[in-house]
C-alpha positions as CSV (number, residue, x, y, z in Angstrom):
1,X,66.9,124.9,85.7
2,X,70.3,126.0,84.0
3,X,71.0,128.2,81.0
4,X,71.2,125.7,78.5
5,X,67.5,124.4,79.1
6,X,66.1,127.6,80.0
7,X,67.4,128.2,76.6
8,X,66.1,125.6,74.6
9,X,62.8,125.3,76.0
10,X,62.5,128.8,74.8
11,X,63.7,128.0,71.5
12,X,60.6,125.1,71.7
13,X,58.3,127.7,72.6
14,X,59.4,129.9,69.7
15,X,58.9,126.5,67.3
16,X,62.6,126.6,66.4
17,X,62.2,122.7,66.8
18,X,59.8,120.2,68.7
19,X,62.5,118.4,70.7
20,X,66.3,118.4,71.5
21,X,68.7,116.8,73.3
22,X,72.2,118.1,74.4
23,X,75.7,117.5,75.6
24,X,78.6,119.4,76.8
25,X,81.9,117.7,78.3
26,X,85.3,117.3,77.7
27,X,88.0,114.9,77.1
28,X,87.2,113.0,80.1
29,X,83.4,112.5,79.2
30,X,80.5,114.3,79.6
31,X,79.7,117.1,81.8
32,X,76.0,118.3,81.7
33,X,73.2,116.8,79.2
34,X,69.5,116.8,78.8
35,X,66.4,116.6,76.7
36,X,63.7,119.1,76.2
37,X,60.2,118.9,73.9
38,X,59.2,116.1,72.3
39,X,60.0,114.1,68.9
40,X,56.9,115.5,66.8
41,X,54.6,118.3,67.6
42,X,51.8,115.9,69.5
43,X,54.3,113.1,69.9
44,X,56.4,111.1,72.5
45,X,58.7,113.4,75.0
46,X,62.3,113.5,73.6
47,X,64.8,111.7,75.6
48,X,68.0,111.3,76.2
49,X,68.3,108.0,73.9
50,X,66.1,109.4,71.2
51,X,67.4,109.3,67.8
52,X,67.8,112.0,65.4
53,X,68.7,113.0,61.6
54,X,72.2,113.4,61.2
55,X,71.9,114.9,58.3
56,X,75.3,116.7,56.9
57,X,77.1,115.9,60.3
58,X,77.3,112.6,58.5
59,X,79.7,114.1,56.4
60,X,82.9,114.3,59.0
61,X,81.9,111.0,60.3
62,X,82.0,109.2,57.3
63,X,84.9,110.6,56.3
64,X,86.8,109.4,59.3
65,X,88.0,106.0,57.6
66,X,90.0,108.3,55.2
67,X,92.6,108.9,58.0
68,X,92.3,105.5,59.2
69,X,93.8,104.7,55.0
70,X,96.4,107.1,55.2
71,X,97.2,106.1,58.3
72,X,97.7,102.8,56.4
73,X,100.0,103.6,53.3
74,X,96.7,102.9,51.3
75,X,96.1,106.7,50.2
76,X,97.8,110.0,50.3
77,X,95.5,113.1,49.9
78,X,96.7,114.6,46.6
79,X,95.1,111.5,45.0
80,X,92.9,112.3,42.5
81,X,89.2,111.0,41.9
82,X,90.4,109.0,38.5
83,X,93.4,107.6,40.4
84,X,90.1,105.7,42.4
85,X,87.6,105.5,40.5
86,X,87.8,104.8,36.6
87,X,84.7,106.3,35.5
88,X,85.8,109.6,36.1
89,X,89.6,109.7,33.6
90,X,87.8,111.6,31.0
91,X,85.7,114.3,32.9
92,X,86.7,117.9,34.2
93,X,86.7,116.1,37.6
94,X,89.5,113.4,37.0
95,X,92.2,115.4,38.2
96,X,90.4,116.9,41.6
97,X,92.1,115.5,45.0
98,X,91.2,113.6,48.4
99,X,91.8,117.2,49.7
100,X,90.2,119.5,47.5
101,X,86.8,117.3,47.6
102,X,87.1,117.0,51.6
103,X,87.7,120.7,52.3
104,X,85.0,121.6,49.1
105,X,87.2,123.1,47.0
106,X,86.6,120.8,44.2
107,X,84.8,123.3,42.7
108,X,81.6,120.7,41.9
109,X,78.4,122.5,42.7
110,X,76.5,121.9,45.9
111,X,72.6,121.9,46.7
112,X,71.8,120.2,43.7
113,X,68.4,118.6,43.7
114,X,69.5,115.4,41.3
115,X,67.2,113.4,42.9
116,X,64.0,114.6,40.7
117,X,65.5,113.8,37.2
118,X,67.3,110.8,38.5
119,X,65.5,108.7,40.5
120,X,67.8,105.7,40.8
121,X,71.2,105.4,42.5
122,X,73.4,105.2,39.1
123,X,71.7,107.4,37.4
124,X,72.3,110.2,40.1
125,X,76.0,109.1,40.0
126,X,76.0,109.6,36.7
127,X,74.3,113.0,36.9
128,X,76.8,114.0,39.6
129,X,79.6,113.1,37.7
130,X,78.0,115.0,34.5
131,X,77.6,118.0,36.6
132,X,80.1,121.1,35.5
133,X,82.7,123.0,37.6
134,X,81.5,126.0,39.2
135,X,85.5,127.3,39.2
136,X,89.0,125.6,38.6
137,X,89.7,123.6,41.6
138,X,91.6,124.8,44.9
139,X,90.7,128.7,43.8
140,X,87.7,128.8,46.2
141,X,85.0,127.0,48.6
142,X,82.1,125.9,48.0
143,X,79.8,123.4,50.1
144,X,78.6,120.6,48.1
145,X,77.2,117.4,49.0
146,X,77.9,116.0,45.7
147,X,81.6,116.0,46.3
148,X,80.8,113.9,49.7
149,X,78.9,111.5,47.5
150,X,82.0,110.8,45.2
151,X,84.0,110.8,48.3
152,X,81.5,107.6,49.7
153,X,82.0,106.2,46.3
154,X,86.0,106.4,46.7
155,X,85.6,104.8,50.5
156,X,83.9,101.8,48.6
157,X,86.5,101.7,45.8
158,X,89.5,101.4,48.4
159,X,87.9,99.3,50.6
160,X,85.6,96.6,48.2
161,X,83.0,96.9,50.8
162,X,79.7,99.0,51.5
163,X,79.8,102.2,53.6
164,X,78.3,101.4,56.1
165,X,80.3,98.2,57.1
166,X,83.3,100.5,56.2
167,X,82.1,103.0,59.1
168,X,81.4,99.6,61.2
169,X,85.2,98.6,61.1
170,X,86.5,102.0,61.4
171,X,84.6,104.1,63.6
172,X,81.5,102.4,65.1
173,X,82.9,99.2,66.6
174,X,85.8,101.4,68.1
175,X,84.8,103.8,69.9
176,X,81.4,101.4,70.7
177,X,79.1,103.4,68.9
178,X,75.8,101.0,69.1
179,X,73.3,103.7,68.2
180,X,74.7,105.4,65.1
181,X,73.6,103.9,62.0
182,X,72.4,104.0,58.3
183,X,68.3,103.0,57.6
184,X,67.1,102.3,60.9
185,X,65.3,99.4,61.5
186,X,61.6,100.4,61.6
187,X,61.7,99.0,65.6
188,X,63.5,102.2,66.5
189,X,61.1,104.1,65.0
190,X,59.2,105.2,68.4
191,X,62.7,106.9,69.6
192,X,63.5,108.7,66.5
193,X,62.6,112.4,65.8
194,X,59.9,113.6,63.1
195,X,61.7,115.7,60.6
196,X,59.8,117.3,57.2
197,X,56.7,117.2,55.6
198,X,58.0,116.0,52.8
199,X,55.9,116.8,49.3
200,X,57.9,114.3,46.6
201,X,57.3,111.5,49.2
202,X,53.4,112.8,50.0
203,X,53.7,112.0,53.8
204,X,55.9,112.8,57.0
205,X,59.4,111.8,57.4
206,X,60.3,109.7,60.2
207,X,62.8,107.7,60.4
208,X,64.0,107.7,56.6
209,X,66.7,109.9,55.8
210,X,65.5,113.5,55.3
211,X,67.5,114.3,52.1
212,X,66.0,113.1,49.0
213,X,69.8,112.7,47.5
214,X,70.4,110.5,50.3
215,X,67.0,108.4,49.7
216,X,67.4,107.9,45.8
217,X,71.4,106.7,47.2
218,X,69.8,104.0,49.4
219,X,70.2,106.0,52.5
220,X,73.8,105.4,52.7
221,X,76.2,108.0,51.6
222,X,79.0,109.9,52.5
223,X,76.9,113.2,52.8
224,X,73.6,112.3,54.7
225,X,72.2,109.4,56.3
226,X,73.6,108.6,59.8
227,X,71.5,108.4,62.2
228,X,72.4,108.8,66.1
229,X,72.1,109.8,69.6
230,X,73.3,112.0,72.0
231,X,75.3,109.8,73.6
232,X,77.2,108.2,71.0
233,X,78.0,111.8,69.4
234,X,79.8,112.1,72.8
235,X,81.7,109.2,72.7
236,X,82.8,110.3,69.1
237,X,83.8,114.2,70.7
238,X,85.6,112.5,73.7
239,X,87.6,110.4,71.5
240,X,88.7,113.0,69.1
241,X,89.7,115.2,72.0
242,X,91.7,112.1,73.1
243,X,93.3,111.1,70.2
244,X,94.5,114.8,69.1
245,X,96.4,115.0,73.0
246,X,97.4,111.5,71.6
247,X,95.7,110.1,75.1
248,X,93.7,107.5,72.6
249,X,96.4,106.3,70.0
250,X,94.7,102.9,69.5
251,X,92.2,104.4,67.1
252,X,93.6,107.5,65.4
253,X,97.5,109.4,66.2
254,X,97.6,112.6,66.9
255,X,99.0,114.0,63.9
256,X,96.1,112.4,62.2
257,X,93.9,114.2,64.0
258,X,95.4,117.6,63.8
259,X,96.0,117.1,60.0
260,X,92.0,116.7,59.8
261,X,90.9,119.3,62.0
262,X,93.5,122.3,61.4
263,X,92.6,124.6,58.8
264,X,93.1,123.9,55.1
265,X,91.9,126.7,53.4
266,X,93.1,129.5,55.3
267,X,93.4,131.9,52.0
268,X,90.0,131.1,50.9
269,X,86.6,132.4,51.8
270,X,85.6,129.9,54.4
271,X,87.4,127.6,57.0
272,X,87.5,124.2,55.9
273,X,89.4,120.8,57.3
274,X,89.4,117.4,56.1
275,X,85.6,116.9,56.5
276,X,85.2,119.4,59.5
277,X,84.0,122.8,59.5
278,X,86.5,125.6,61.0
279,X,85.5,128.7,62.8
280,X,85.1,131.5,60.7
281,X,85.0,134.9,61.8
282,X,81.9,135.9,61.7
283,X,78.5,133.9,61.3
284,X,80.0,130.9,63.1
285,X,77.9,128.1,64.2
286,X,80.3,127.9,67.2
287,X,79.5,131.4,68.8
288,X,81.4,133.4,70.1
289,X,83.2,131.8,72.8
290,X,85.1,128.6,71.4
291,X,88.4,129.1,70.4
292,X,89.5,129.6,66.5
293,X,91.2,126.5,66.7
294,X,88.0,124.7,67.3
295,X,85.5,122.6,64.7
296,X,82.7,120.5,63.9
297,X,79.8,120.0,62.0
298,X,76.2,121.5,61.3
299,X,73.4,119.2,60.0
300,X,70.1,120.7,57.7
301,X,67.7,118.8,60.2
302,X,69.1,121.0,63.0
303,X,71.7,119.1,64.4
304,X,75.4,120.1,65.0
305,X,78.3,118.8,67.3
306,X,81.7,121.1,67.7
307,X,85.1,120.5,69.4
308,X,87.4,122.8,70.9
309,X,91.2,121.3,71.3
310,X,92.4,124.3,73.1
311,X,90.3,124.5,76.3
312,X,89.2,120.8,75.5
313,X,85.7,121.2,75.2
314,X,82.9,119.5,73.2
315,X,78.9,120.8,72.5
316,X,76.6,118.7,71.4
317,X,72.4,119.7,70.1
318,X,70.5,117.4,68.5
319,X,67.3,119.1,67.2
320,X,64.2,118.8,64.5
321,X,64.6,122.2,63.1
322,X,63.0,121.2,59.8
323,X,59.5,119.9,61.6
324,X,57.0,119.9,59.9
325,X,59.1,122.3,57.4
326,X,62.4,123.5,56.4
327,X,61.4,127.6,55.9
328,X,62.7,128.2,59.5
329,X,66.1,129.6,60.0
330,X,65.9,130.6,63.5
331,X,68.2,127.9,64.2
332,X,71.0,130.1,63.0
333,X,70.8,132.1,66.2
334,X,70.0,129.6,68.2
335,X,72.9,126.9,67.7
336,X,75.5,130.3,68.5
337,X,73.5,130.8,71.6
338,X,73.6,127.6,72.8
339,X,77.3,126.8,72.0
340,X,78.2,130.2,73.7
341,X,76.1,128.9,77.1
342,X,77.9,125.7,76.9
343,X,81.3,127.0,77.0
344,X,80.3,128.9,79.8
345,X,79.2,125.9,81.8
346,X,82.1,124.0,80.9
347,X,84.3,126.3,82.2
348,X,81.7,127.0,85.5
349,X,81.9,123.0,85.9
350,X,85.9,123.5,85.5
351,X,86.2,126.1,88.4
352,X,84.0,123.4,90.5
């Protein structure tokens, strides 16, 4: 058995997560991949086309059209939110840009739980857009999924359609991305992975997006709601890799994709691109062993993806952390672990 599933199936017997799935490969496509536990605690055996959670690694993905726009002459990134949407000219967030919301520098608080004083989708926009500063934009970072939900809003403003057909156009039907997707349809539900016990629904969630935002927003939004598999998160990491050596020009030009993956907020506390996560320091996701020009994504349901342009690598784990319940944080550890191990067998698969 190699590292990586050694690994993992440690993790399962720890109860880090019932079930996960992983990929590691480059620019060419994949290299190793498997599937260990199973989608609930007594349930079916994960597989390899199982389908999990996205959770916030929705985030970078729907954010992807944004370079297809500038790309376009329809945008430039020191837009502001008013310049987009109206609503907004009179708040303390009218003036906040493309940038600053995608690298979460806004300055609008994150972790908000808006979804139990507003329980329908305008009247959480409304308390989103009500909500005050935490500090005068570009001065500092803080994560918040409430900027990525005026970001989806923006995507819809500029493109007069729905996110999800907007991620269709852009990304999905691109790259061929069958199996990533907003509100699954309840036929998938025997392939999709259990998440949290969830007490202001009263049952098990299953195929519903895990974050109650997300749920009050109609499951689509730009901070939580995709749902995928293993496979097509590869095809996504392979043509990143591709289009940043500009191997894949069709879809996205290099400069694009080094303008969205460099770091933007190299003066502030944490390493931020245009939707994607850097490598900081210390307490990376990443581990150890990628390179600091590498990024990607973490997701709350335990799910993370991350990309390394300088030894042209991808890692990809797909997991249930939050089954039956969130209060586990073991997955901290274990995505470094595993991200460390699949560098390693990269490279070992290189030398072959």
């Amino acid at each position: 058995m190699n590292p990586i599933e050694t690994f993992l199936r440690q993790c399962r017997d720890r109860r880090v997560f019932s079930g996960a799935v992983y990929a590691v490969g480059d620019s060419a496509g994949v290299i190793a991949r498997g599937a260990v536990g199973t989608l609930s605690w007594d349930g079916e055996e994960a597989r390899l086309d199982s389908i999990w959670d996205l959770a916030s690694v929705t985030k970078p993905i729907a954010m992807l059209p944004f370079m297809t726009y500038l790309e376009r002459g329809e945008l430039s990134l020191d837009e502001t939110i008013a310049d987009f949407l109206p609503d907004y000219t009179d708040t303390d967030k009218a003036n906040i840009t493309l940038r600053q919301l995608l690298t979460h520098s806004g300055g609008i608080p994150g972790q908000q739980p808006l979804y139990k004083t507003a329980p329908v989708k305008d009247e959480l926009m409304a308390a989103v857009r009500a909500l005050p500063l935490r500090y005068a934009p570009g001065t500092d970072v803080e994560y918040t999924s409430q900027g990525y939900m005026i970001l989806g809003c923006i995507l819809e403003a500029i493109a007069g359609k729905r996110l999800d057909d907007i991620l269709q156009e852009t990304v999905f039907g691109p790259l061929g991305m069958e199996e990533t997707r907003f509100n699954p349809p309840e036929q998938l539900l025997p392939r999709i992975a259990a998440t949290e016990y969830c007490p202001w629904r009263g049952r098990l969630v299953r195929g519903e997006v895990h974050d109650e935002n997300a749920v009050v927003l109609g499951g689509i939004a730009g901070h939580a709601g995709l749902f995928s598999t293993v496979d097509d998160m590869s095809l996504l990491c392979q043509a990143m890799l591709q289009a940043g050596q500009g191997r894949r020009t069709e879809w996205l030009k290099p400069e694009t994709v080094r303008l969205m993956t460099r770091n933007h907020t190299p003066k502030l506390k944490l390493a931020r691109g245009l939707g994607w996560q850097g490598k900081d320091e210390e307490h990376s996701p990443a581990g150890e062993l990628f390179s600091p020009s590498s990024y990607g994504h973490t997701g709350f349901t335990g799910t993370s993806l991350w990309m390394d342009p300088e030894q042209d690598v991808f890692a990809i784990l797909l997991t249930n952390r939050v089954h039956p319940t969130r209060d586990n944080p073991a997955i901290k550890r274990a995505r470094a672990i595993f991200h460390n191990l699949a560098l390693l067998a990269a490279k070992a698969a290189e030398r072959r």
